[in-house]
ZALUM-597881 format. One record per residue (C-alpha): residue in three letters; x, y, z; residue number from 1. Coordinates in steps of 0.05 Angstrom, whole numbers, plus 5000, padded with zeros to 4 digits. Each point is the difference from the previous one (the first is absolute). Layout:
REM residues N
   residuo     c1     c2     c3   num
       ala      X      Y      Z   NUM
...
//
This chain:
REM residues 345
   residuo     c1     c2     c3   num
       unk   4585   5033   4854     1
       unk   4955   4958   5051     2
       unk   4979   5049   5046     3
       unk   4969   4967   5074     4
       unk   4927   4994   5012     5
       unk   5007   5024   5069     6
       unk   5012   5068   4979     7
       unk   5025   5007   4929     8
       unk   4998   5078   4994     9
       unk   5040   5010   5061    10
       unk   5058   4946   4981    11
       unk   4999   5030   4921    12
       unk   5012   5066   5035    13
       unk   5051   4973   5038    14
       unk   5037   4965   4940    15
       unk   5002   5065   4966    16
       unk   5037   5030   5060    17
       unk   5050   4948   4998    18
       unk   5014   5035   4935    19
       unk   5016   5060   5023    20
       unk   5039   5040   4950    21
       unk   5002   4951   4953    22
       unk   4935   4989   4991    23
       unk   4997   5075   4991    24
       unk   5040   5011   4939    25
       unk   4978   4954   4971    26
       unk   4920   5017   5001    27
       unk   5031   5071   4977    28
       unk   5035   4959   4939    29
       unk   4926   4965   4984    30
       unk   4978   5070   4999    31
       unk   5048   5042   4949    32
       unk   4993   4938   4956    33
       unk   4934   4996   4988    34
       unk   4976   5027   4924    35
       unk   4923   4990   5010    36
       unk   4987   5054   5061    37
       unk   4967   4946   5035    38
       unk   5029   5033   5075    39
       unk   4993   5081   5020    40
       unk   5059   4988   5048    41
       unk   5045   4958   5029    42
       unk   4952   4975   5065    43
       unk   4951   4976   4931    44
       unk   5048   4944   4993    45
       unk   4971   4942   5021    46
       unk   5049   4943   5043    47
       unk   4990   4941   4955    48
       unk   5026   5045   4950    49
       unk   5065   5014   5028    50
       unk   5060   4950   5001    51
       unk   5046   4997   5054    52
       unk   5065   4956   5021    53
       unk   4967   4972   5047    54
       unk   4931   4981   4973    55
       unk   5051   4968   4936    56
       unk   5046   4964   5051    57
       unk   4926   4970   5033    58
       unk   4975   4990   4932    59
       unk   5063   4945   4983    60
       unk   5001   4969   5076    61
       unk   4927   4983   4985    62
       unk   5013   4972   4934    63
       unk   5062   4955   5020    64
       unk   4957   4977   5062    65
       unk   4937   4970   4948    66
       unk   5065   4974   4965    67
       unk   5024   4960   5057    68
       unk   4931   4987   5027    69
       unk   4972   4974   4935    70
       unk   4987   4936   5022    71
       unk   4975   5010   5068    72
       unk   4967   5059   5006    73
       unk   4971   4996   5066    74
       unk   5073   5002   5037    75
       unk   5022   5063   4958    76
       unk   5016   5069   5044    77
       unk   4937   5051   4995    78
       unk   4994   5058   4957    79
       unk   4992   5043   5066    80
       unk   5063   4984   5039    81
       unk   5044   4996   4937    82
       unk   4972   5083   4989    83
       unk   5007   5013   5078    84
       unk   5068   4983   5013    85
       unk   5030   5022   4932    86
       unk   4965   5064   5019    87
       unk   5028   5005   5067    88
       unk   5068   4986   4977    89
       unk   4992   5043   4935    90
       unk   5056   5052   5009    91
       unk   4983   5063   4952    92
       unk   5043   4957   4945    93
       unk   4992   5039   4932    94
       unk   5012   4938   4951    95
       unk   4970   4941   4994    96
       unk   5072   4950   5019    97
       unk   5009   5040   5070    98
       unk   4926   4989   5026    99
       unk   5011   4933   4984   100
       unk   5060   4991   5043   101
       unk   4970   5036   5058   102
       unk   4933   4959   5000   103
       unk   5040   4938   4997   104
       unk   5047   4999   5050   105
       unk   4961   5042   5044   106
       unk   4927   4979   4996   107
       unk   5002   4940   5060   108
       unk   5032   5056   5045   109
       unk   4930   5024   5006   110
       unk   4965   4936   5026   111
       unk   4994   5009   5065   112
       unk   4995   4946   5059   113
       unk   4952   5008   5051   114
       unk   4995   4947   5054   115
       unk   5030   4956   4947   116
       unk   4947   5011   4950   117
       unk   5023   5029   4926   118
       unk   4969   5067   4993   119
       unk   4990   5035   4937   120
       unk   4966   5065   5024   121
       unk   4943   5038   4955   122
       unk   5026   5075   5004   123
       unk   4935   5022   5005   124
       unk   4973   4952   5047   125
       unk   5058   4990   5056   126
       unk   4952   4931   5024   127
       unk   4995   4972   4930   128
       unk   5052   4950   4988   129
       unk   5004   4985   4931   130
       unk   5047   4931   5011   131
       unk   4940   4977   5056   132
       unk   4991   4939   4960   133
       unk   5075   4979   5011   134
       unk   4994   4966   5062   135
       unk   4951   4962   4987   136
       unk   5025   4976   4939   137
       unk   5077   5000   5006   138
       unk   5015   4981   4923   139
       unk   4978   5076   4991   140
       unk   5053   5032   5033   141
       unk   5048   4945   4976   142
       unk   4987   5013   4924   143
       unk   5003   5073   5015   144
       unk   5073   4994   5027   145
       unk   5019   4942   4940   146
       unk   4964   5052   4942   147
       unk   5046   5061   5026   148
       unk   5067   4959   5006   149
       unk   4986   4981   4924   150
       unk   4980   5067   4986   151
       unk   5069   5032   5019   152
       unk   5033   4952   4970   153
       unk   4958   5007   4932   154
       unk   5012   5074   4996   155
       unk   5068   5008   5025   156
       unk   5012   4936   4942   157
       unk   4978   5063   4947   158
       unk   5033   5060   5041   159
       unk   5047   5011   4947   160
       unk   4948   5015   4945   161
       unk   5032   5072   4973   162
       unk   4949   5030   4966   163
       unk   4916   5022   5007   164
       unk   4983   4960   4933   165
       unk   5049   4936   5007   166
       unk   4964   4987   5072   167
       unk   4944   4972   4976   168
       unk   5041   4953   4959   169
       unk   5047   4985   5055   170
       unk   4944   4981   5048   171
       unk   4962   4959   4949   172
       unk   5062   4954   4985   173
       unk   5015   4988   5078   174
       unk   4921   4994   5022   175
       unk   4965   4980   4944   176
       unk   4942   5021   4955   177
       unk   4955   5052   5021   178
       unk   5046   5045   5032   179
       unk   5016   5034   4949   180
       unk   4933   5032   4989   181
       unk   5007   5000   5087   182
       unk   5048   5054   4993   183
       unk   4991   5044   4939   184
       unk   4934   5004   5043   185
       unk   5031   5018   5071   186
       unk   5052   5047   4968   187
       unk   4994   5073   4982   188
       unk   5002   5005   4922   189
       unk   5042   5055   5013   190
       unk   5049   4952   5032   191
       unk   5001   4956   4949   192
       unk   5030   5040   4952   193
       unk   5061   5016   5044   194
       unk   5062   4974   5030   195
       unk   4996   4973   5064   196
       unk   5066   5000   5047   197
       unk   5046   4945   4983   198
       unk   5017   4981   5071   199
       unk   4930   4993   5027   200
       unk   4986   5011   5071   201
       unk   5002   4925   5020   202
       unk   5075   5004   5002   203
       unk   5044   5036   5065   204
       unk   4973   5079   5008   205
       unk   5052   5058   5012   206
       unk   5036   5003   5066   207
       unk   4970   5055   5038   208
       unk   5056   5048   5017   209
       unk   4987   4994   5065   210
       unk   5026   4930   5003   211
       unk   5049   5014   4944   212
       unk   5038   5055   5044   213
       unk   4989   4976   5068   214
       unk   5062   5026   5040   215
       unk   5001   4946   5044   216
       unk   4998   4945   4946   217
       unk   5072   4959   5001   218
       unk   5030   4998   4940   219
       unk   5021   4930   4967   220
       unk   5072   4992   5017   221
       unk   5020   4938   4961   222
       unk   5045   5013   4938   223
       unk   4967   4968   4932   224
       unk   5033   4931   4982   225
       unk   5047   5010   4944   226
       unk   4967   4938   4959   227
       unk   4942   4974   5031   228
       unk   4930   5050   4973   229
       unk   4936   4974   5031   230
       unk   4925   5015   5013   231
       unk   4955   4998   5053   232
       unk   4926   5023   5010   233
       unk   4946   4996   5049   234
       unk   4951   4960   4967   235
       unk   4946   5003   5043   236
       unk   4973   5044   5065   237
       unk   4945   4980   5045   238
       unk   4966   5039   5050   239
       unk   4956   4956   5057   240
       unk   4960   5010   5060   241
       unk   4969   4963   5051   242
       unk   4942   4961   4967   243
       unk   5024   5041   4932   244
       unk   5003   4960   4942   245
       unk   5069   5021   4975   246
       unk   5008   5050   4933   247
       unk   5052   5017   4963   248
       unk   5022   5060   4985   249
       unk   5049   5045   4961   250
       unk   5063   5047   5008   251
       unk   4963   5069   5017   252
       unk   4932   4970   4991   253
       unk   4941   5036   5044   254
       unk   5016   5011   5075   255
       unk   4989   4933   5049   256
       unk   4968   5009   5064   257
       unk   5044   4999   5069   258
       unk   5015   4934   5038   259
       unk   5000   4952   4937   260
       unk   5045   4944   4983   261
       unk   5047   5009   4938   262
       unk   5036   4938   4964   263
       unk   5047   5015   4950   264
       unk   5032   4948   4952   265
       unk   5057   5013   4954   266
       unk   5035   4960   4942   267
       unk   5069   5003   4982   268
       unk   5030   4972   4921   269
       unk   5079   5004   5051   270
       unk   5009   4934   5014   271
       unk   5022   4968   5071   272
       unk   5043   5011   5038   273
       unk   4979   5076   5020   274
       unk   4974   5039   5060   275
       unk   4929   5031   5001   276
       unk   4995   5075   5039   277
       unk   4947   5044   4996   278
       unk   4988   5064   5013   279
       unk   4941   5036   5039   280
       unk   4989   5063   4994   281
       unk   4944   5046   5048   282
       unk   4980   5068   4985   283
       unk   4955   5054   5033   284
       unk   4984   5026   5064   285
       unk   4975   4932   5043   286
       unk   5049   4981   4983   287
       unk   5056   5046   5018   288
       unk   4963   5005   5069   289
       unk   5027   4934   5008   290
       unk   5071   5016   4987   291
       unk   5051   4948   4978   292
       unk   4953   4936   5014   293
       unk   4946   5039   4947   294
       unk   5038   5042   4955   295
       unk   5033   4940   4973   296
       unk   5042   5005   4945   297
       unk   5064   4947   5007   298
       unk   5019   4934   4957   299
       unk   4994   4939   5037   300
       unk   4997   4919   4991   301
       unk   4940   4971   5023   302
       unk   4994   4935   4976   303
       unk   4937   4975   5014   304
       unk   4967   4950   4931   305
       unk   5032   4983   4930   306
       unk   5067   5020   5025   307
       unk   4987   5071   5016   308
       unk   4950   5018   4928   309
       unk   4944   5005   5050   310
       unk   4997   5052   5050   311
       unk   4942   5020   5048   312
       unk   4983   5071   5020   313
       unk   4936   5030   5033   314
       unk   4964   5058   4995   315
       unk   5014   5067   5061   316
       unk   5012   5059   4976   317
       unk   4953   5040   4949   318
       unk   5047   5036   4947   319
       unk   5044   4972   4932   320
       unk   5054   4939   5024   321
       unk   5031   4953   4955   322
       unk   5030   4937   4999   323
       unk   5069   4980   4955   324
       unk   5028   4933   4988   325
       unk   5076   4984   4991   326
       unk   5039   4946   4978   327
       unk   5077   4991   5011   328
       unk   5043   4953   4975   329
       unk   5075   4989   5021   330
       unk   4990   5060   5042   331
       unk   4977   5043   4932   332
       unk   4934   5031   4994   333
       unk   4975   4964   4932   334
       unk   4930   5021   5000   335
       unk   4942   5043   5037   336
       unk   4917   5002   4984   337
       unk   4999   5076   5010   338
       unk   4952   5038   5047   339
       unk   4931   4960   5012   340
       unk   4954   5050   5025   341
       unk   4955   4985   5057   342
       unk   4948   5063   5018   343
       unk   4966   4991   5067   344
       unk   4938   5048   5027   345
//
């Protein structure tokens, strides 16, 4: 791990805090399994020693960046703010496939703007900003946003890898030589000996049953055509803010902050004619306070680009909402994308 010079004690301490649990268990794991006596107890156990999701997920961003970077080196994103925001957006994931996603397509969340300057802020060191060299030298902050677009698409290319020991193999064919060896290192051993879940956490999460149950949600009313079977699915959600770089992110991915822009996009295999509706649905107290005009839950036609597939939203009420896309045909309901799942603090 590169540790600042500014004050490298301080920011390892805080990395291991970003652990939390995690990082816990698993310096108690480095302990039971050790046959030589080297540690008296579990606080023995030194931190390089001790593996966690998140230093493995930093581990492969690192080595896919020298990939991409190989011929120009000097443009590449630093060690330091690649370790910074996948800490910061490091969610207590237990495997290896969910830190990933949550570093990914949460990471640029955490770069702040301050008097339109990009601000990557040392933890320990609230004046230190460790993207300082980005305004002077724009192609920084420009390779930065290029390296994690290619990133998510890289690893959500391999997302349906189904096992610990075929990962390697999987990531190696799609990314080329050397990652292999990338991520037998970054991975537990343990892990690699075991299953991992089929349906990896890139795809749609659960439906909190909060949104699931919603009293006030209107239920779809259209009978199913008797011939015509279809699909739609929102391919892609962006959240923006003034002077925000827009990010995507996923069905019950990590709350978004208040008084954001939201862009969703859906794709349908029905083809035309048909009728676009979707369905937004608010949960939670703000929202309530609000009454009818906040505690939405109704079907409507808003056609607004691509026919209808892409629908706008924003960001007021903390709590669980969704959003649900519908297609009819003939007056028959032929397909819908399911609950997307938008948290808001």
């Amino acid at each position: 791990m590169d540790w600042p010079h500014s004050n490298p004690k301080g920011f390892a301490n805080w990395f291991t805090q970003q652990g939390g649990e995690v990082y816990n268990r698993q310096k108690q794991a480095v302990f039971k399994a050790q046959n030589d006596g080297l540690y008296e107890s579990v606080d023995d156990v030194p931190m390089f020693r001790v593996k966690t999701p998140l230093q493995g997920a930093i581990q492969l961003l690192k080595r896919h960046r020298d990939m991409m970077f190989e011929s120009r080196s000097d443009d590449k994103p630093i060690s330091i703010i690649i370790a910074t925001l996948a800490a910061k957006s490091y969610n207590l994931e237990g495997d290896l496939a969910s830190a990933l996603y949550a570093i990914l397509f949460s990471m640029d969340r955490h770069i702040e703007d301050r008097d339109g300057i990009a601000w990557v802020q040392n933890p320990t060191d609230p004046l230190e900003n460790f993207a300082d060299k980005w305004e002077a030298h724009p192609v920084l902050e420009k390779t930065f946003y290029e390296w994690l677009e290619q990133a998510r698409d890289d690893f959500e290319a391999i997302a349906g890898a189904t096992s610990g020991t075929s990962l390697p193999q999987d990531l190696g064919d799609r990314l080329g030589a050397g990652y292999s060896t990338a991520v037998r290192e970054a991975v537990d051993p343990e892990l690699l000996g075991k299953s991992l879940p089929s349906n990896m956490p890139f795809d749609v999460r659960p439906v909190p049953e909060i949104v699931r149950d919603a009293p006030h949600k209107k239920p779809a009313s259209w009978a199913k055509h008797p011939t015509v079977v279809g699909e739609v699915k929102i391919v892609e959600a962006l959240v923006g803010k003034s002077r925000w770089r827009s990010a995507k992110f996923r069905s019950g991915d990590a709350s978004l902050p208040k008084n954001c822009n939201l862009r969703f996009r859906a794709k349908t295999s029905v083809p035309k004619p048909y009728s676009v509706f979707w369905q937004t649905l608010n949960t939670g107290p703000e929202a309530a306070a609000k009454g009818p005009e906040g505690l939405r839950g109704g079907i409507d036609t808003v056609r607004t680009e691509a026919g209808g597939l892409i629908r706008k939203e924003s960001t007021s009420y903390t709590g669980s909402h969704s959003i649900e896309c519908f297609i009819v045909k003939d007056g028959y309901l032929v397909a819908r994308s399911g609950e997307f799942v938008v948290n808001i603090a």
